[in-house]
PLY file of the C-alpha trace (Angstrom):
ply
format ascii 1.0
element vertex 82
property float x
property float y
property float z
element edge 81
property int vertex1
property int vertex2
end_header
14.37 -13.86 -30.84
11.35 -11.65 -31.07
7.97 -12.49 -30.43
4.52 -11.89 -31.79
4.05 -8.90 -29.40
6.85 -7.19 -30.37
6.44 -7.84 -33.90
2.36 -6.70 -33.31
3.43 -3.72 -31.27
6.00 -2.76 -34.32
3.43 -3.18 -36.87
1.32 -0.72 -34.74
3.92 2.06 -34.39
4.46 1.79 -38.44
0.62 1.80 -39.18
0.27 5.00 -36.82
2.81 6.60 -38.32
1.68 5.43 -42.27
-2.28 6.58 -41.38
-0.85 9.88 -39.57
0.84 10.66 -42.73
-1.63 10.15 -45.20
-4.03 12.02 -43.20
-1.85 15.13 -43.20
-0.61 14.58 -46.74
-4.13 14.06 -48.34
-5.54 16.70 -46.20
-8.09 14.75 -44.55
-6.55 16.13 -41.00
-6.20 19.23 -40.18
-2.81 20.35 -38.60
-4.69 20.58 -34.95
-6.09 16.68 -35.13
-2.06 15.64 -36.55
-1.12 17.40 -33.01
-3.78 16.06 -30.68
-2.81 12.64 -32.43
1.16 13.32 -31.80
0.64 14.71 -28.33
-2.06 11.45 -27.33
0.52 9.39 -29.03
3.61 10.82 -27.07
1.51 10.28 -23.85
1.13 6.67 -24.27
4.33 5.60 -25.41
6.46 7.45 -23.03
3.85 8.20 -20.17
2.32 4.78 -20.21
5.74 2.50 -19.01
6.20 5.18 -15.98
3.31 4.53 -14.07
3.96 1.30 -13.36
6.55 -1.74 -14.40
3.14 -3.70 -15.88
1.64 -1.19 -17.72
4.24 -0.88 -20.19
1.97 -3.46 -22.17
-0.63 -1.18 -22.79
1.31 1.12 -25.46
0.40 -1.68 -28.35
-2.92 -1.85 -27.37
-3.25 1.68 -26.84
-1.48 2.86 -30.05
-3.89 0.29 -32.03
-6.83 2.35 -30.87
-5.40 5.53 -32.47
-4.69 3.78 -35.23
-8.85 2.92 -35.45
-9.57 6.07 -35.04
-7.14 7.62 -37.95
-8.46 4.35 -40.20
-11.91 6.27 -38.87
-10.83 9.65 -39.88
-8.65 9.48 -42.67
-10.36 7.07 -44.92
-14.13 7.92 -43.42
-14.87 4.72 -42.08
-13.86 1.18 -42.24
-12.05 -0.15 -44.57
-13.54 -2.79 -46.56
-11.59 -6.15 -47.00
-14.20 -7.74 -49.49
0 1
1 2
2 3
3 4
4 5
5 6
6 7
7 8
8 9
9 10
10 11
11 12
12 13
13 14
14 15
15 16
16 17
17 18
18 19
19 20
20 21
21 22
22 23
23 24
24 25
25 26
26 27
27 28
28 29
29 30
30 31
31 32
32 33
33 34
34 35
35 36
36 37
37 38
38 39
39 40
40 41
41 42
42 43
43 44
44 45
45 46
46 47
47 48
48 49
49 50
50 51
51 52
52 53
53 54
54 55
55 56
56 57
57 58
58 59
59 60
60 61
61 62
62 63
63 64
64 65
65 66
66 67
67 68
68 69
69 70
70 71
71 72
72 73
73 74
74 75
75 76
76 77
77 78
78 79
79 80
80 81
């Protein structure tokens, strides 16, 4: 059965991936910010687990503050819910 934190830590990856796409596709990042993204990404999720067996719980949290800063970049500023 999965659990909130995997199913949080999924929705993460996806949104990261959705927000680094429509940033590259609409043009609102350039190629170097899609490669600083990719390359801060890569650190976390595969550098992240190896420093210690307890920090492996950081990559959700850690991928949902790139994803602030692409909702940041890409749409210039928050999005609005109202």
């Amino acid at each position: 059965m999965i659990d909130t934190h995997a199913v949080a830590g999924w929705i993460a990856q996806l949104a990261f991936w959705v927000l680094l796409s429509l940033g590259v596709f609409f043009g609102e990042l350039s190629r170097r910010a899609a490669i600083v993204f990719l390359v801060l990404w890569a650190v976390g999720y595969f550098g992240l687990p190896r420093l210690s067996p307890d920090s492996g719980f950081v990559v959700m949290p850690y991928t949902a503050v790139l994803d602030i800063a692409l909702v940041w970049l890409v749409f210039k500023g928050d999005v609005r819910l109202s």
